[in-house]
C-alpha angles and dihedrals in degrees: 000000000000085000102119123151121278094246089050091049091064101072087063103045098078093052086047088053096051092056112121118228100290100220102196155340103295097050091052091048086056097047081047087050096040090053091048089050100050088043076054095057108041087051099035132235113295140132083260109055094031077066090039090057083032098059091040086052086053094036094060095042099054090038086049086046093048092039106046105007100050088055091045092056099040084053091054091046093059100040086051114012143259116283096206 
């Protein structure tokens, strides 16, 4: 889960802030690829810390899913109705 202390988070926030707007997909799939790599290469390449980038990878995207999706989907029901 993204949930890391608040003193550990500020070491991040001034990187985050000097992201550029980020236009599209794909550029958001590079800047998620360059950060697993460099994850890759400070820990070095093994079974374990491929899984390790692996389950961060499937962490973020169920706790996206469960965060903002959900939400999304609940509002669209509402506005037209549940199909089931």
């Amino acid at each position: 889960m993204p949930y890391i202390k608040r003193e550990d988070r500020l070491k991040f926030e001034k990187s985050l802030e000097a992201l550029p707007l980020i236009k599209n997909e794909g550029e958001l799939n590079y800047l998620f690829t360059k950060i697993c790599i460099a994850y890759i290469n400070q820990h070095g390449l093994s079974y374990a810390n491929i899984n390790d980038v692996m389950g961060a990878l499937s962490g973020c995207d169920k706790e996206f899913y469960r965060r903002v999706a959900v939400n999304y989907e609940n509002s669209k029901i509402a506005e037209n109705g549940d199909v089931y």
